[in-house]
C-alpha positions in Angstrom: 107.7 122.5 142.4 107.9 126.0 143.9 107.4 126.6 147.4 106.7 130.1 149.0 106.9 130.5 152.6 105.8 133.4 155.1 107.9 134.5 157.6 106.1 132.8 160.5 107.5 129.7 159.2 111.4 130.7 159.0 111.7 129.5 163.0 110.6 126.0 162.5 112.7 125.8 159.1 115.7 126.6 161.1 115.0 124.6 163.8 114.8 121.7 161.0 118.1 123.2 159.1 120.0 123.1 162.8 118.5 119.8 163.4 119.7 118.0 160.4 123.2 120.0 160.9 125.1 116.8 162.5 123.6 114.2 160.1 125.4 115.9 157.0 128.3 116.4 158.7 129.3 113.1 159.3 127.9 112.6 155.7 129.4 111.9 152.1 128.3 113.1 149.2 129.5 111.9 145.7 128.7 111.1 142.0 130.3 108.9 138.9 129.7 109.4 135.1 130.6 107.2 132.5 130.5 105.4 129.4 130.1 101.9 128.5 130.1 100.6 124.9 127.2 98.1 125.6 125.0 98.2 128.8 124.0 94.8 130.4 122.0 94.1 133.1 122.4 90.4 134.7 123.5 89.3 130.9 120.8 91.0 128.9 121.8 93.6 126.4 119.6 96.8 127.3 122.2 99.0 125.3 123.5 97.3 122.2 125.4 100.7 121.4 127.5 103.1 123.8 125.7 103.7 126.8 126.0 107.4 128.9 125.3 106.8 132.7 126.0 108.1 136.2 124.6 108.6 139.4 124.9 110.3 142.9 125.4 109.1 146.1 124.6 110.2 149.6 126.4 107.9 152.2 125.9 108.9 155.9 128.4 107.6 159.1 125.6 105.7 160.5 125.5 103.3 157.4 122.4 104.7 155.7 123.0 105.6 152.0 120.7 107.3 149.3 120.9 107.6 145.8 120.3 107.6 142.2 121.5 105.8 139.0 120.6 106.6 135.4 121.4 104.5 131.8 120.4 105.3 128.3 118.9 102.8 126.6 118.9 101.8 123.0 115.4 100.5 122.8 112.0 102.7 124.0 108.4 101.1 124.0 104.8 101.7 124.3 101.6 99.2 123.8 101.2 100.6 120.3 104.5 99.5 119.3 106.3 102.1 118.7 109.9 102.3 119.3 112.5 105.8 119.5 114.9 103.8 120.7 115.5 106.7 123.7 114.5 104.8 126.7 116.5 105.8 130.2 116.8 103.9 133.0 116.5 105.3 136.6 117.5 103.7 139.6 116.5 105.4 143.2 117.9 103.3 146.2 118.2 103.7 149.7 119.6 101.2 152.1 121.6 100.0 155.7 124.8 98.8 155.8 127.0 97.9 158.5 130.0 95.5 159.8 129.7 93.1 162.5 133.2 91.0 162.8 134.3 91.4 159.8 131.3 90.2 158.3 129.2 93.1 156.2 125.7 92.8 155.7 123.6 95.6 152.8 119.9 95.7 152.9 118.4 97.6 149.9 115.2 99.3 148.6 115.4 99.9 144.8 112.8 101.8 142.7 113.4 101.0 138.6 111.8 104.0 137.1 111.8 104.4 133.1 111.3 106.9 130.6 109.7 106.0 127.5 109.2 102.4 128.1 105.8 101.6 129.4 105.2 99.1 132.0 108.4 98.6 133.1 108.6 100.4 136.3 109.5 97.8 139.0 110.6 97.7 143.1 113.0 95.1 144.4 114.2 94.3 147.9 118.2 93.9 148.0 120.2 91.5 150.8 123.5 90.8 150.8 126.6 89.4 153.1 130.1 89.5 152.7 133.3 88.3 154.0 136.4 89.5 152.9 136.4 89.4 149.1 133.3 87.7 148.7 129.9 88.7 148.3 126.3 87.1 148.4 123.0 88.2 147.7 119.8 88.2 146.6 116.8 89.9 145.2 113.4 89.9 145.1 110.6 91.5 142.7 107.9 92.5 144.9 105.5 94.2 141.6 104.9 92.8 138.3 106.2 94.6 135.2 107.1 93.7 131.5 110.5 92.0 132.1 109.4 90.4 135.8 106.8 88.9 137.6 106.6 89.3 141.5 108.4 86.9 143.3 111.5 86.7 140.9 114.1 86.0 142.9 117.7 87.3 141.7 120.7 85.1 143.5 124.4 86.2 143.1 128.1 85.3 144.5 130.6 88.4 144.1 134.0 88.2 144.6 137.0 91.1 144.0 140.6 90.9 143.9 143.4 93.1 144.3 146.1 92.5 141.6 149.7 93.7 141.1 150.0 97.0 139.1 146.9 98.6 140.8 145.0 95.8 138.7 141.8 94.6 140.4 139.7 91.7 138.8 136.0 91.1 140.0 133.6 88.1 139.0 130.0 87.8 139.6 127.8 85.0 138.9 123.7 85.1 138.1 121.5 82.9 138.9 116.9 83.3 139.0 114.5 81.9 140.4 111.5 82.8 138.0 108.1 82.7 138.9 105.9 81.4 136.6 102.7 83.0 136.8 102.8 85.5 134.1 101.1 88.9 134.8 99.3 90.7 132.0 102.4 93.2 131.4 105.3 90.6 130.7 102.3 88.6 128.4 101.2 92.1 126.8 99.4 91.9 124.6 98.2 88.4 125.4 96.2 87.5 128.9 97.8 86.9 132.0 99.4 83.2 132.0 100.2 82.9 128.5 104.0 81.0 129.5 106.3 83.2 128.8 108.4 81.8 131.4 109.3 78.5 130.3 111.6 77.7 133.5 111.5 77.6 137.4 115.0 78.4 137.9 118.5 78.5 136.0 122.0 80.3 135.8 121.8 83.9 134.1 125.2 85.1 133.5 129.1 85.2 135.0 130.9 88.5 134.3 134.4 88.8 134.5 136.2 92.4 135.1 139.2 93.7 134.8 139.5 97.4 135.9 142.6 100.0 136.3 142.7 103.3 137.7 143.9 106.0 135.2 146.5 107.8 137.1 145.5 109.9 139.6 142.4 111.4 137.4 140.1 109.5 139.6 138.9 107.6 136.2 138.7 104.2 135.3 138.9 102.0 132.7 137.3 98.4 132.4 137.4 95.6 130.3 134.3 93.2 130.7 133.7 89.3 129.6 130.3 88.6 130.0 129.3 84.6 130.1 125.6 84.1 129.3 123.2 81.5 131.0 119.3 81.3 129.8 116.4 83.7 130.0 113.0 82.9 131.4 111.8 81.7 127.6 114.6 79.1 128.3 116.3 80.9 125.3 120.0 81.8 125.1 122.0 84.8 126.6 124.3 85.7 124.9 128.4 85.9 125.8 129.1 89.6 125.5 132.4 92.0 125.9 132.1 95.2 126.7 134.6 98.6 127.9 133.7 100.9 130.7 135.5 104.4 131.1 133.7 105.7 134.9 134.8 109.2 136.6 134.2 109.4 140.6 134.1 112.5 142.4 133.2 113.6 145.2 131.3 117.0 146.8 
C-alpha cells in the first residue's frame, strides 16, 4: 500500500525516524537461503521433492528478534479438492530472549501463514530453556486448523555439538501431546469430532544432523537422518534422509 504524506506531517515523521535511531543501531539484520532435497516438519514430509526456502531476521541488543521464514511445498489444497501442488509456507515470528547464569530462556509468537492451502493458517506460542548444549521446549496451538487442533502441545529436547574438523552434529527429539477434540477443519469434510486423532500423546520424530561449513562462503552443507514416531491417526512416520545446502548473510 501507498502512502502520501503532506508536509505538515514531515516533523513528527522525523521525530519517529530520530526516535527509532538508537534501536537499529544496536540492531542486526540478516537473512539465509537454501535448499533442501525434502522438507520436514517434526517428521512429516511437507516437500517430498527439493524444497527452496529462506528467511530474514531482525535481531535487536535488547534480545527482541523479528522475522520471517518461507518453504515451497509440494502439495496445495482447497475444499474442492483440488491440488497444484504449489503450496508455500510462511512463518512470521517475533520473540524475547535473554541469559540469566548461563541459563537462556526464548519465548516465541509464531504466525503459520499459507498460500494455496486453505485452512491451514495456524498461531503457536514458543518456550524454551537451555543450558549449555541443550535445549528444551515446547509449543502450543492456540487456533484450530487442518493439521492441529488448539491445545496441541509440541514438546522437544535439542542438543548441539561441536566436532573436530569444524564438524557440528545436532539431535532433536519430538514428542505431542494431541488434543482430541477434532475441529471441523482437521475433520473437513466430515463434522467436528469425527476422531481423527486416535491418540492422547506419543513420540513424533528424532532427527540427527550433521552440518559443515563450506569454506569461508558463509554456506553450509547438511546431511539429515530423520527417525519417525506416530501421527495423531496413530499411523507411522516415516524414517527420512534428507541434504540441506543454506547461505547466511548478513545486512
Amino acid at each position: 500500500m501507498k502512502k502520501h504524506f503532506a508536509f505538515s506531517q514531515l516533523p513528527a515523521l522525523c521525530l519517529a525516524s530520530c526516535a527509532l535511531l538508537p534501536a537499529i543501531a544496536h540492531a542486526d539484520f540478516s537473512g539465509n537461503i537454501g535448499l533442501t532435497s525434502k522438507y520436514l516438519f517434526r517428521g512429516g514430509v511437507e516437500s517430498d521433492r527439493i524444497a527452496l526456502q529462506g528467511g530474514l531476521d531482525y535481531n535487536h541488543a535488547s534480545g527482541f528478534y523479528a522475522g520471517w521464514w518461507a518453504s515451497t511445498l509440494d502439495y496445495s489444497y482447497d475444499k474442492d479438492g483440488n491440488d497444484s501442488s504449489d503450496g508455500i509456507e510462511n512463518d512470521f515470528y517475533l520473540g524475547f530472549s535473554n541469559e540469566i547464569n548461563g541459563f537462556t530462556y526464548d519465548i516465541t509468537l509464531l504466525q503459520y501463514a499459507y498460500m494455496h492451502v486453505d485452512d491451514s493458517n495456524q498461531t503457536e506460542l514458543n518456550a524454551s530453556v537451555g543450558y549449555g548444549a541443550f535445549t528444551v521446549g515446547l509449543s502450543y496451538m492456540l487456533k484450530e486448523g487442518w493439521w492441529g487442533n488448539k491445545g496441541d502441545i509440541y514438546y522437544y529436547l535439542g542438543a548441539e555439538f561441536a566436532l573436530p574438523k569444524d564438524f557440528t552434529f545436532a539431535a532433536k527429539a519430538g514428542f505431542f501431546n494431541y488434543d482430541r477434540d477434532d475441529n471441523s477443519k482437521i475433520c473437513y469434510p466430515d463434522p467436528a469430532g469425527c476422531g481423527i486423532t486416535a491418540k492422547s500423546a506419543g513420540f513424533r520424530h528424532l532427527d540427527m544432523t550433521l552440518s559443515h561449513p563450506i569454506g569461508k562462503t558463509g554456506a553450509d552443507m547438511s546431511v539429515t537422518y530423520a527417525v519417525g514416531g506416530d501421527f495423531r491417526d496413530d499411523s507411522k512416520v516415516d524414517n527420512q534422509l534428507l541434504l540441506g545446502l543454506t547461505y547466511n548473510f548478513d545486512f
